[in-house]
N, CA, C and O atoms as a GROMACS GRO file, in nm:
protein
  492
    1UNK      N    1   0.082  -0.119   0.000
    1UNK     CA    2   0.000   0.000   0.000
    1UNK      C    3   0.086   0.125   0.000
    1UNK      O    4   0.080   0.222  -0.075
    2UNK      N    5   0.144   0.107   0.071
    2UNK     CA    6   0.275   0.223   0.075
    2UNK      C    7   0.309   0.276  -0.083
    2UNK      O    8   0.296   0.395  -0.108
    3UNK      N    9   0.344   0.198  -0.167
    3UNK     CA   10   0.380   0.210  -0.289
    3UNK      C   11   0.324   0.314  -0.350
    3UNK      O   12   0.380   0.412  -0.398
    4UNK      N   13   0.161   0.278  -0.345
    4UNK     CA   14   0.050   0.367  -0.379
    4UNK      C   15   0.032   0.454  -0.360
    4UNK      O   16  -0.024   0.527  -0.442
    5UNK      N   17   0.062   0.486  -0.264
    5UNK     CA   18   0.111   0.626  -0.184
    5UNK      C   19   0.147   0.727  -0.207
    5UNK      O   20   0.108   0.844  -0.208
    6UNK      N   21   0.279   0.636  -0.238
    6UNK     CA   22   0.456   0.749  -0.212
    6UNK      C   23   0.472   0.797  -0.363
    6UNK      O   24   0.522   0.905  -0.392
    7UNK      N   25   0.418   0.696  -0.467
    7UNK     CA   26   0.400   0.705  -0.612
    7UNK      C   27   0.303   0.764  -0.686
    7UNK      O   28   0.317   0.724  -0.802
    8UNK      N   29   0.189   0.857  -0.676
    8UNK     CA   30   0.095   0.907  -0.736
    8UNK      C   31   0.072   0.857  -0.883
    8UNK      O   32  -0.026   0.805  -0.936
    9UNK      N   33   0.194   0.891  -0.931
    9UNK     CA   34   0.193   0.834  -1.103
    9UNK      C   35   0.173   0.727  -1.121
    9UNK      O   36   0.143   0.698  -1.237
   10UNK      N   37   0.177   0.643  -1.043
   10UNK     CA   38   0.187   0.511  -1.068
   10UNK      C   39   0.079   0.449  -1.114
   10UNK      O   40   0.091   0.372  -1.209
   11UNK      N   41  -0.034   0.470  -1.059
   11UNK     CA   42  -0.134   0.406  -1.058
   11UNK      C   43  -0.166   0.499  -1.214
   11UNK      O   44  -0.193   0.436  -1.316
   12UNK      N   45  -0.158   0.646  -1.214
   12UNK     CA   46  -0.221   0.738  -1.337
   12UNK      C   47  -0.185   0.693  -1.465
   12UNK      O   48  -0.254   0.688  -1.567
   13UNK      N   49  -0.041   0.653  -1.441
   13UNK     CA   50   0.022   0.596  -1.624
   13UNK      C   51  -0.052   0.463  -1.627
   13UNK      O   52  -0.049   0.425  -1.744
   14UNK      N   53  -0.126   0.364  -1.539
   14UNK     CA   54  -0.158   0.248  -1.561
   14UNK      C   55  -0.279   0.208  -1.552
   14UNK      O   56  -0.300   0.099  -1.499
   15UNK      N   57  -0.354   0.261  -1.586
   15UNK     CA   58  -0.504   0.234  -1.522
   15UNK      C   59  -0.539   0.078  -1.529
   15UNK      O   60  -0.524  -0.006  -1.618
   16UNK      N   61  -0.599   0.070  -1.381
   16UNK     CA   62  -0.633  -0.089  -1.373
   16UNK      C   63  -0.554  -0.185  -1.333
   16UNK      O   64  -0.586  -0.300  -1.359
   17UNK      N   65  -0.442  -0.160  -1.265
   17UNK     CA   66  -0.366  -0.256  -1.266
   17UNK      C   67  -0.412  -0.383  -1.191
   17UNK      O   68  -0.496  -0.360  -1.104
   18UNK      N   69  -0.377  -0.511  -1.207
   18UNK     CA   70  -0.382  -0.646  -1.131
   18UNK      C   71  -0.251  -0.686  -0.993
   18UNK      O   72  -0.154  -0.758  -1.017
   19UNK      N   73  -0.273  -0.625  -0.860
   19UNK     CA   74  -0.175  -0.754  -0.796
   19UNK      C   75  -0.217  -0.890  -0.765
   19UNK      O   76  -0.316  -0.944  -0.715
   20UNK      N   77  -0.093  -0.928  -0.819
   20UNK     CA   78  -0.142  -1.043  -0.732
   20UNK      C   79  -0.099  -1.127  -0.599
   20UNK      O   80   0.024  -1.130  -0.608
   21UNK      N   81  -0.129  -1.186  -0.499
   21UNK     CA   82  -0.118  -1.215  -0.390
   21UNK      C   83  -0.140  -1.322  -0.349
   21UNK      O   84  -0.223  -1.396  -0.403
   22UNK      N   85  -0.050  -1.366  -0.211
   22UNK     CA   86  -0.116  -1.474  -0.124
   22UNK      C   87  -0.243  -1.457  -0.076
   22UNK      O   88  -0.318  -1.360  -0.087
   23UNK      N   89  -0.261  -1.584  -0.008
   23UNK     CA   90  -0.397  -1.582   0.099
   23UNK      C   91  -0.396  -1.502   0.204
   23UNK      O   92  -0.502  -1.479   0.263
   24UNK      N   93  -0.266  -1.443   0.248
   24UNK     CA   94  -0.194  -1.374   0.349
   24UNK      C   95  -0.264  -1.265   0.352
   24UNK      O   96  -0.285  -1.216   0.463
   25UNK      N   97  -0.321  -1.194   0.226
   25UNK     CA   98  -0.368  -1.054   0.184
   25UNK      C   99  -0.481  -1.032   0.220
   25UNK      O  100  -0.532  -0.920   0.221
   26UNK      N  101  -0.543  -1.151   0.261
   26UNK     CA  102  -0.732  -1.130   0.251
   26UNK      C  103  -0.753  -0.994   0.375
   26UNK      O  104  -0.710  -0.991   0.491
   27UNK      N  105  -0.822  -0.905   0.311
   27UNK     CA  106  -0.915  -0.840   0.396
   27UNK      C  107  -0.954  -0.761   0.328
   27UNK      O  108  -0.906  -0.712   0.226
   28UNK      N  109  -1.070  -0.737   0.394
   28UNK     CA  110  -1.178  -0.631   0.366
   28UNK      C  111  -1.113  -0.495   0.337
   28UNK      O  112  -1.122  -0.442   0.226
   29UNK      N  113  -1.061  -0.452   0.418
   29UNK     CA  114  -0.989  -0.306   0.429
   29UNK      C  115  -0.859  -0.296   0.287
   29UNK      O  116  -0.838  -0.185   0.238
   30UNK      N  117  -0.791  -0.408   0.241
   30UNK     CA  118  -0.684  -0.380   0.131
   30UNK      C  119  -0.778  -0.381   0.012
   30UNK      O  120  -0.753  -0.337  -0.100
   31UNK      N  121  -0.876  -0.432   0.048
   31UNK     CA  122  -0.968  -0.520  -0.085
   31UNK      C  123  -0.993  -0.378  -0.134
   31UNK      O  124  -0.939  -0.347  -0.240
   32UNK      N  125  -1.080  -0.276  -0.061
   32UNK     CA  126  -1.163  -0.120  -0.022
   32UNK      C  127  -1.004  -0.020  -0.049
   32UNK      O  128  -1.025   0.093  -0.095
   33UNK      N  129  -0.872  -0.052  -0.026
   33UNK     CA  130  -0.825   0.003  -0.055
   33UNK      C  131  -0.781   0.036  -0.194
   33UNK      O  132  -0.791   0.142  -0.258
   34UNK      N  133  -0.731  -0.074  -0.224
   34UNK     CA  134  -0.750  -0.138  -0.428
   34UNK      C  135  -0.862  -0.056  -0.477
   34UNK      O  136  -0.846   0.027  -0.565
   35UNK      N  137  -0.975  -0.079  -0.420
   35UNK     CA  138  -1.064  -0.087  -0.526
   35UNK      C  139  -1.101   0.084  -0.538
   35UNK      O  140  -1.134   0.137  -0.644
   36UNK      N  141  -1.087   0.165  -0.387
   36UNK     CA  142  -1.081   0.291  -0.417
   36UNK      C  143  -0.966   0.382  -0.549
   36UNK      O  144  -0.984   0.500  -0.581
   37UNK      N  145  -0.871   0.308  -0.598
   37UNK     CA  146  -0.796   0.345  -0.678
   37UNK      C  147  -0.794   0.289  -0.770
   37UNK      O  148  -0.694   0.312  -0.839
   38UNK      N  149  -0.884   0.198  -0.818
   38UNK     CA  150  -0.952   0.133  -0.941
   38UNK      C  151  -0.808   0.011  -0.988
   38UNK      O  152  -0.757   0.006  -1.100
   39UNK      N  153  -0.769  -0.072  -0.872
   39UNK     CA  154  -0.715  -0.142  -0.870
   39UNK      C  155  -0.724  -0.274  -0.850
   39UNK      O  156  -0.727  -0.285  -0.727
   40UNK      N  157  -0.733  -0.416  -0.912
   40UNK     CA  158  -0.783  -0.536  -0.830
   40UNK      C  159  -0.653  -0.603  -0.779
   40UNK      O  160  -0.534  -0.578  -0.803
   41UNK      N  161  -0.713  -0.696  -0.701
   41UNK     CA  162  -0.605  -0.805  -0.612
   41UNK      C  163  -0.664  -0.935  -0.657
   41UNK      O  164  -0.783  -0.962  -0.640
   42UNK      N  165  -0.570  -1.024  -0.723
   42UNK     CA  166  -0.628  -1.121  -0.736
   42UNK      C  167  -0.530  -1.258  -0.642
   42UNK      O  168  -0.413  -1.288  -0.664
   43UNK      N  169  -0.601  -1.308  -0.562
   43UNK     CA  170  -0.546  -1.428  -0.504
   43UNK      C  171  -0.625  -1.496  -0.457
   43UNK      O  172  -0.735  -1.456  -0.417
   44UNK      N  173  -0.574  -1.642  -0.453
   44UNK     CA  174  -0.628  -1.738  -0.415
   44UNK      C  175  -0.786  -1.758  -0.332
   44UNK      O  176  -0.819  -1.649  -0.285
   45UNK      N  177  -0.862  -1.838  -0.311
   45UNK     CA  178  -0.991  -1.821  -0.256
   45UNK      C  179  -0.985  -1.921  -0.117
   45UNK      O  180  -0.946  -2.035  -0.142
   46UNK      N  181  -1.001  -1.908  -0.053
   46UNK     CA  182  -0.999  -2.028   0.102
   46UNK      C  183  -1.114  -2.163   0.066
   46UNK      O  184  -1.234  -2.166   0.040
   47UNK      N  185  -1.033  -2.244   0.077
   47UNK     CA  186  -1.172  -2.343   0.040
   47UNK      C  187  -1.290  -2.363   0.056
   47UNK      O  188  -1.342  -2.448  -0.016
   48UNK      N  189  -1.377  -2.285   0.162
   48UNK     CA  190  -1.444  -2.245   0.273
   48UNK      C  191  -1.568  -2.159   0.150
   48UNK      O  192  -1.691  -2.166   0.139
   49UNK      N  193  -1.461  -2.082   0.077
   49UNK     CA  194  -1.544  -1.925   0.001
   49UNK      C  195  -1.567  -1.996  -0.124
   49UNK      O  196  -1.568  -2.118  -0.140
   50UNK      N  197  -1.584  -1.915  -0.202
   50UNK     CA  198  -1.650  -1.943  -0.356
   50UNK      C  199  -1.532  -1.862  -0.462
   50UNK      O  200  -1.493  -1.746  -0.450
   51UNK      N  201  -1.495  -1.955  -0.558
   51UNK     CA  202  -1.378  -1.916  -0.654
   51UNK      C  203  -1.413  -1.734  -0.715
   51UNK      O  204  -1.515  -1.693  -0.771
   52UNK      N  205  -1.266  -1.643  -0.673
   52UNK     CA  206  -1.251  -1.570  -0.718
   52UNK      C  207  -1.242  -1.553  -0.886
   52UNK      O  208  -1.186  -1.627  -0.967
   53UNK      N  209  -1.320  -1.424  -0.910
   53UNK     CA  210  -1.241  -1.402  -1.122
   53UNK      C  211  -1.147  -1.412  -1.087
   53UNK      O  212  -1.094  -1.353  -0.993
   54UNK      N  213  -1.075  -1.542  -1.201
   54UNK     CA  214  -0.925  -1.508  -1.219
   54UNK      C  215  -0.839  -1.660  -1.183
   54UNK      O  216  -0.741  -1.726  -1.219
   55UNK      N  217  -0.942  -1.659  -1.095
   55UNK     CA  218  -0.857  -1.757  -1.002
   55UNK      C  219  -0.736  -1.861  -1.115
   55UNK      O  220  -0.614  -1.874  -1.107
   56UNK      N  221  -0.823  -1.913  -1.201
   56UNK     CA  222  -0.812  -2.013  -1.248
   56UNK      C  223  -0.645  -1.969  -1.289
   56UNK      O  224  -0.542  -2.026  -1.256
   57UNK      N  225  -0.658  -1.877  -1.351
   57UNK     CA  226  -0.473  -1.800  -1.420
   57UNK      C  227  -0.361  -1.800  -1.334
   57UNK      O  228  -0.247  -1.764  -1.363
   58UNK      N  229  -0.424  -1.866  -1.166
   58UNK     CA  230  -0.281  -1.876  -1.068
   58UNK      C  231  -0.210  -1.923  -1.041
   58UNK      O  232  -0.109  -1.880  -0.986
   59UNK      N  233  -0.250  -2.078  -1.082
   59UNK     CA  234  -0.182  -2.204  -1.070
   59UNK      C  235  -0.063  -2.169  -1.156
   59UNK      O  236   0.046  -2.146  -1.103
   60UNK      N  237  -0.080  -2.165  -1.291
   60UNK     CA  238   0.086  -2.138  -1.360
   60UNK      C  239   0.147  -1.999  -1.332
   60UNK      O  240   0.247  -1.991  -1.403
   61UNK      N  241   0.133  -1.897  -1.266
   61UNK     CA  242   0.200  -1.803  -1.240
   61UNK      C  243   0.270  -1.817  -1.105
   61UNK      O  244   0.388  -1.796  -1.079
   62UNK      N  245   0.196  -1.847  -1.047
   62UNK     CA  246   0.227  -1.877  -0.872
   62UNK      C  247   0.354  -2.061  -0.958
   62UNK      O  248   0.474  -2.083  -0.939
   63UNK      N  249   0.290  -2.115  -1.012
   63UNK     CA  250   0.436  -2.231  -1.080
   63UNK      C  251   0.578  -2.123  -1.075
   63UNK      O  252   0.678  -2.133  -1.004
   64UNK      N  253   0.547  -2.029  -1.168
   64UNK     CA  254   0.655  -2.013  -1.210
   64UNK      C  255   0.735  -1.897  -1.133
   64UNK      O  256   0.856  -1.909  -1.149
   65UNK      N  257   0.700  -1.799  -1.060
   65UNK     CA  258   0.727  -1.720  -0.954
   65UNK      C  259   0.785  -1.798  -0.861
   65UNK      O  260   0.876  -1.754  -0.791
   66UNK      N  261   0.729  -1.953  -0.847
   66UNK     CA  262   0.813  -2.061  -0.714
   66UNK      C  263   0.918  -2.130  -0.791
   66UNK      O  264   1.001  -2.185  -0.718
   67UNK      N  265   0.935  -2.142  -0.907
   67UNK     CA  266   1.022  -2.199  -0.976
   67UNK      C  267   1.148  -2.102  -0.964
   67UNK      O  268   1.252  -2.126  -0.902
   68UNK      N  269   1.115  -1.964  -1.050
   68UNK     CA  270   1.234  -1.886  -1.047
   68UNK      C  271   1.271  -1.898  -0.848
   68UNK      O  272   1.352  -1.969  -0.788
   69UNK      N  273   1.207  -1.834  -0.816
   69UNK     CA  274   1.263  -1.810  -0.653
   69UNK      C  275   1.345  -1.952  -0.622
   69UNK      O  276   1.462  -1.947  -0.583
   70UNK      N  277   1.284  -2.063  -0.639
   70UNK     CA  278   1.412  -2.211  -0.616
   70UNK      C  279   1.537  -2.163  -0.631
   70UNK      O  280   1.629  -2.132  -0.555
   71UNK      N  281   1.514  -2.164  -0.798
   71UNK     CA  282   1.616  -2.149  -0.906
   71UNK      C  283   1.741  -2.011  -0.841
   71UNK      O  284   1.857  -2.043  -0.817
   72UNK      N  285   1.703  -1.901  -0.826
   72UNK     CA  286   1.757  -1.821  -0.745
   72UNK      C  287   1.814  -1.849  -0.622
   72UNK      O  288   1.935  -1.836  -0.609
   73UNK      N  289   1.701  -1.909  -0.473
   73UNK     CA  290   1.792  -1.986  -0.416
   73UNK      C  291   1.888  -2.067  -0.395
   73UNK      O  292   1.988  -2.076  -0.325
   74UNK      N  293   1.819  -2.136  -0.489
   74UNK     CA  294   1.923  -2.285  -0.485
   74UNK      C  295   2.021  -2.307  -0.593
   74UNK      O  296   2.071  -2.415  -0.561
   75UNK      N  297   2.063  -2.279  -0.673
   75UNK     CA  298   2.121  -2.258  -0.817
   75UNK      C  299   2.208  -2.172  -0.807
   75UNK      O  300   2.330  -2.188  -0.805
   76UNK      N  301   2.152  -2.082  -0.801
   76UNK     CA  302   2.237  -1.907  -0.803
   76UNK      C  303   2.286  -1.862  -0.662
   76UNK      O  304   2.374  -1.776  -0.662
   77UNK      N  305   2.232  -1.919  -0.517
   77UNK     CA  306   2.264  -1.899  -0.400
   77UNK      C  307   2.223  -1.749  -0.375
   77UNK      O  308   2.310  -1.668  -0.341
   78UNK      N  309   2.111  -1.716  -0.389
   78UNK     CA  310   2.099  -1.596  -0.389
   78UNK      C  311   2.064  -1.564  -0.212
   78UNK      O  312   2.074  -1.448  -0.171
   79UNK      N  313   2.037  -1.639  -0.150
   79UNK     CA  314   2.011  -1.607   0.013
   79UNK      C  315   2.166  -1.630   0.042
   79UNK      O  316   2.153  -1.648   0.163
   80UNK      N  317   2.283  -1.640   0.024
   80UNK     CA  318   2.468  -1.683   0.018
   80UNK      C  319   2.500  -1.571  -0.031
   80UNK      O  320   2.623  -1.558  -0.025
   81UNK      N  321   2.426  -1.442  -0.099
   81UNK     CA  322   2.496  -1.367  -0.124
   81UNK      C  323   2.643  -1.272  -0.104
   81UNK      O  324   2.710  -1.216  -0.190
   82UNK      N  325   2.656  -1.276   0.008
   82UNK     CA  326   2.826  -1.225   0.061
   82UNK      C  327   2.780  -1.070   0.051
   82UNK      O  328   2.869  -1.002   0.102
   83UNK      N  329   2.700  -1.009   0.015
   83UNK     CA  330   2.708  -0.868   0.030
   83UNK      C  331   2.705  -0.798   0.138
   83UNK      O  332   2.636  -0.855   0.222
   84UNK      N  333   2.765  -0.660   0.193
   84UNK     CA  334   2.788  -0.598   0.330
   84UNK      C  335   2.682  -0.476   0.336
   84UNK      O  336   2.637  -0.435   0.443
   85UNK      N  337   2.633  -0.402   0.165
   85UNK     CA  338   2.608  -0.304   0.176
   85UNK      C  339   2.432  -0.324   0.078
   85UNK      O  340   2.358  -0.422   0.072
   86UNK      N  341   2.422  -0.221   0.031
   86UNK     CA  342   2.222  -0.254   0.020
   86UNK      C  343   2.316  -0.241  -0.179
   86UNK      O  344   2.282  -0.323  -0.264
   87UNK      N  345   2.394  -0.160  -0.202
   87UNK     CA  346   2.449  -0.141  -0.329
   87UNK      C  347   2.522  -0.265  -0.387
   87UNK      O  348   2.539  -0.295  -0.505
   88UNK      N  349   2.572  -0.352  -0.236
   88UNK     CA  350   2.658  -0.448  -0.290
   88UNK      C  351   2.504  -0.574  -0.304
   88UNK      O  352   2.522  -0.665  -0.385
   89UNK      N  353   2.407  -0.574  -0.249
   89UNK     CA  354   2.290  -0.684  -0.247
   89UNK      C  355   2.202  -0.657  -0.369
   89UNK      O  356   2.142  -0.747  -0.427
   90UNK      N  357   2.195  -0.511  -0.411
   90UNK     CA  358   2.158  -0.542  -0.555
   90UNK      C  359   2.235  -0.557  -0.662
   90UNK      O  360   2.194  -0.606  -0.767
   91UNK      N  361   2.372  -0.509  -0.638
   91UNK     CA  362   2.436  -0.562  -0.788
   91UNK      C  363   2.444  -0.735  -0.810
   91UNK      O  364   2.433  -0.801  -0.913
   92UNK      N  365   2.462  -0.764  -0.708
   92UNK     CA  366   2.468  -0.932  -0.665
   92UNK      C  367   2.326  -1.028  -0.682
   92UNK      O  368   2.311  -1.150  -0.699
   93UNK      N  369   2.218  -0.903  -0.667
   93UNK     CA  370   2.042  -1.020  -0.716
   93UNK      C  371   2.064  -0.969  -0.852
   93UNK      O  372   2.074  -1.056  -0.938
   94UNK      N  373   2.075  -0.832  -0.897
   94UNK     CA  374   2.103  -0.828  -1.026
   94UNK      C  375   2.187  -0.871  -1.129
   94UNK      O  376   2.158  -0.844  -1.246
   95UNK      N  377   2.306  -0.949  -1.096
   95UNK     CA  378   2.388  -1.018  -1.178
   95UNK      C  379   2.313  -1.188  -1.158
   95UNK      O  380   2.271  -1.248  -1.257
   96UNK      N  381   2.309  -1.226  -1.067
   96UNK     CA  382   2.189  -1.317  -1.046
   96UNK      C  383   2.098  -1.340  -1.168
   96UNK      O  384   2.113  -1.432  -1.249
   97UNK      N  385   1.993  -1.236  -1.173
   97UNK     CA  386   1.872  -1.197  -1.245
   97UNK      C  387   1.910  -1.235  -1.380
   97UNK      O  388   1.848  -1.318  -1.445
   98UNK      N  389   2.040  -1.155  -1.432
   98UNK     CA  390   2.077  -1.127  -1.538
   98UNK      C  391   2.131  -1.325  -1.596
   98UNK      O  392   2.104  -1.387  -1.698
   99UNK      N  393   2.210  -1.362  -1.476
   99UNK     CA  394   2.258  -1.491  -1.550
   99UNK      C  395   2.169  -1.612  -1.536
   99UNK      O  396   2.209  -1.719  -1.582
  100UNK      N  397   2.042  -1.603  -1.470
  100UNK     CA  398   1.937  -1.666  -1.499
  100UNK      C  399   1.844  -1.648  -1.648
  100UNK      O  400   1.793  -1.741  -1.711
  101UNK      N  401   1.839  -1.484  -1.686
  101UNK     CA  402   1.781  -1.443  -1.806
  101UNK      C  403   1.878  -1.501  -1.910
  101UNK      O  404   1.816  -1.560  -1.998
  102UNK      N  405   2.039  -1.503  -1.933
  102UNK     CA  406   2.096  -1.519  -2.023
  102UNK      C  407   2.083  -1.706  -2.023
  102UNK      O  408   2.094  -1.780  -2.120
  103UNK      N  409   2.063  -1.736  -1.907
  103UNK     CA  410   2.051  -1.918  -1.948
  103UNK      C  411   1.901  -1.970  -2.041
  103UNK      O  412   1.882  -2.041  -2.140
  104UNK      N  413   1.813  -1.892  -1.944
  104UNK     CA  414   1.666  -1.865  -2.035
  104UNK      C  415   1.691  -1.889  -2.201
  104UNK      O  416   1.674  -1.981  -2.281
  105UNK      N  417   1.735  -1.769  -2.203
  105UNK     CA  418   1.745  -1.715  -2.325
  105UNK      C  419   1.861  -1.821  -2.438
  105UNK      O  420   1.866  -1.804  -2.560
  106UNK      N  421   1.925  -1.902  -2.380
  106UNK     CA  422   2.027  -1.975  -2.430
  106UNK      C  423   1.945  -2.097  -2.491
  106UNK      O  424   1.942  -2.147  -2.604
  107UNK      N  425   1.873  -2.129  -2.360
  107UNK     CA  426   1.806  -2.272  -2.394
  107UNK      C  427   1.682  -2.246  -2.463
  107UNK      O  428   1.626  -2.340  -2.519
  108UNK      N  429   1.631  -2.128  -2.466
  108UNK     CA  430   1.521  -2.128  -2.581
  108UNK      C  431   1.582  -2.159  -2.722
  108UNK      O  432   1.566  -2.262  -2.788
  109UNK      N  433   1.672  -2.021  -2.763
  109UNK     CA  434   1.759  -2.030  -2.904
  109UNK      C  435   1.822  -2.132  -2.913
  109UNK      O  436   1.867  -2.160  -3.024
  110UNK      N  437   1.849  -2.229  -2.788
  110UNK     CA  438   1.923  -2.358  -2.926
  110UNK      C  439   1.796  -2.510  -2.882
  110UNK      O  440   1.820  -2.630  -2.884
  111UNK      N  441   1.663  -2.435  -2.846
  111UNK     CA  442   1.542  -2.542  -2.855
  111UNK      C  443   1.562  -2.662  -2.725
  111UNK      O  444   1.560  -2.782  -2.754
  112UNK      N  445   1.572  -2.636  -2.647
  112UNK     CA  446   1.636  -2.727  -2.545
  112UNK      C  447   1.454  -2.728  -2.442
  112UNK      O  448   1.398  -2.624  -2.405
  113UNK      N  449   1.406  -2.850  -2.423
  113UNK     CA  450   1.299  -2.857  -2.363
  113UNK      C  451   1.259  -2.785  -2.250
  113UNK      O  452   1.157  -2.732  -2.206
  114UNK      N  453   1.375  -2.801  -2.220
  114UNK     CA  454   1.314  -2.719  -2.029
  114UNK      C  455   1.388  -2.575  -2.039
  114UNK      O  456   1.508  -2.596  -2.058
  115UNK      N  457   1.362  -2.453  -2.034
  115UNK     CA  458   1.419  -2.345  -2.032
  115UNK      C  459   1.494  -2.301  -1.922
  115UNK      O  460   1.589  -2.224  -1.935
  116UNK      N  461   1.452  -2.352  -1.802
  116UNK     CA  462   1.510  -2.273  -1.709
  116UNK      C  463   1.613  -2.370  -1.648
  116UNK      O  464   1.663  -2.344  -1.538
  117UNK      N  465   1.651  -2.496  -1.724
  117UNK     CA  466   1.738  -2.634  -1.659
  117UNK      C  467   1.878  -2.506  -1.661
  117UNK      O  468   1.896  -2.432  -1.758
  118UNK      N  469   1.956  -2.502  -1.548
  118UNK     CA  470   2.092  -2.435  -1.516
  118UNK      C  471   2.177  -2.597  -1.489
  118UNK      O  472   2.207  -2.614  -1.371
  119UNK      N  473   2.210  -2.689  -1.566
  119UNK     CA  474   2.262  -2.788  -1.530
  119UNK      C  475   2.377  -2.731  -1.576
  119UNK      O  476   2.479  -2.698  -1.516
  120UNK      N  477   2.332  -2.721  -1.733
  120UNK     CA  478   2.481  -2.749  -1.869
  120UNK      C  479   2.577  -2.630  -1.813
  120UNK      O  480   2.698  -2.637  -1.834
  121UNK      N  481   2.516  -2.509  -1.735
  121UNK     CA  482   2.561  -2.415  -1.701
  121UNK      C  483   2.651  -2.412  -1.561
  121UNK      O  484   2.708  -2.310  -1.523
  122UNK      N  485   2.657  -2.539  -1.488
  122UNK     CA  486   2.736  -2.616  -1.347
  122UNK      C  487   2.850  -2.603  -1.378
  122UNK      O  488   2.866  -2.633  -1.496
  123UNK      N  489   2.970  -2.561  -1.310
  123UNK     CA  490   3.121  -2.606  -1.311
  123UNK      C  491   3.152  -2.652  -1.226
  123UNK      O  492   3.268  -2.691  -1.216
   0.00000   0.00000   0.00000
């Protein structure tokens, strides 16, 4: 919410935007906050309630948002980072970022099934 805030433009260059969220998010009051700025939240529904619009589009996004984050942890060691300073922790998720995008991008162009496999890329 803060974001929304501190950013005025943000919301003006984008009309409508979608977050999306855990179950963590539910309430009445963020829901009323969104929606006063012509914003939706879309997440998950409690088994309890009746399926949210949308719902259905979460399963492969929420896939692949837990995939990269693995892949980052565990691959790239991105929670091992070694950084001391907030300048040295983003050049370090950002070189990260970057050599996850360039493996992406490797295994699409030479047709390789799984895109995000970082094996061939192991020393």
């Amino acid at each position: 919410m803060c974001v929304l805030n501190a950013d005025a433009d943000l919301l003006a260059d984008r009309p409508g935007p979608l977050l999306i969220a855990d179950r963590g998010c539910t309430s009445a009051e963020l829901e009323d906050y969104l929606h006063r700025r012509d914003a939706d939240l879309l997440l998950p529904a409690y088994r309890n309630l009746k399926a949210r619009p949308g719902q259905a589009l979460l399963a492969p996004i929420r896939q692949l948002i837990e995939s990269v984050y693995d892949i980052l942890k565990g691959r790239l060691d991105l929670e091992l980072h070694g950084a001391r300073s907030l300048a040295g922790v983003t050049a370090r998720i950002a070189q990260r970022l970057l050599a996850l995008t360039a493996a992406v991008w490797h295994n699409c162009t030479t047709g390789q099934a799984i895109t995000r496999l970082l094996v061939t890329f192991d020393h």
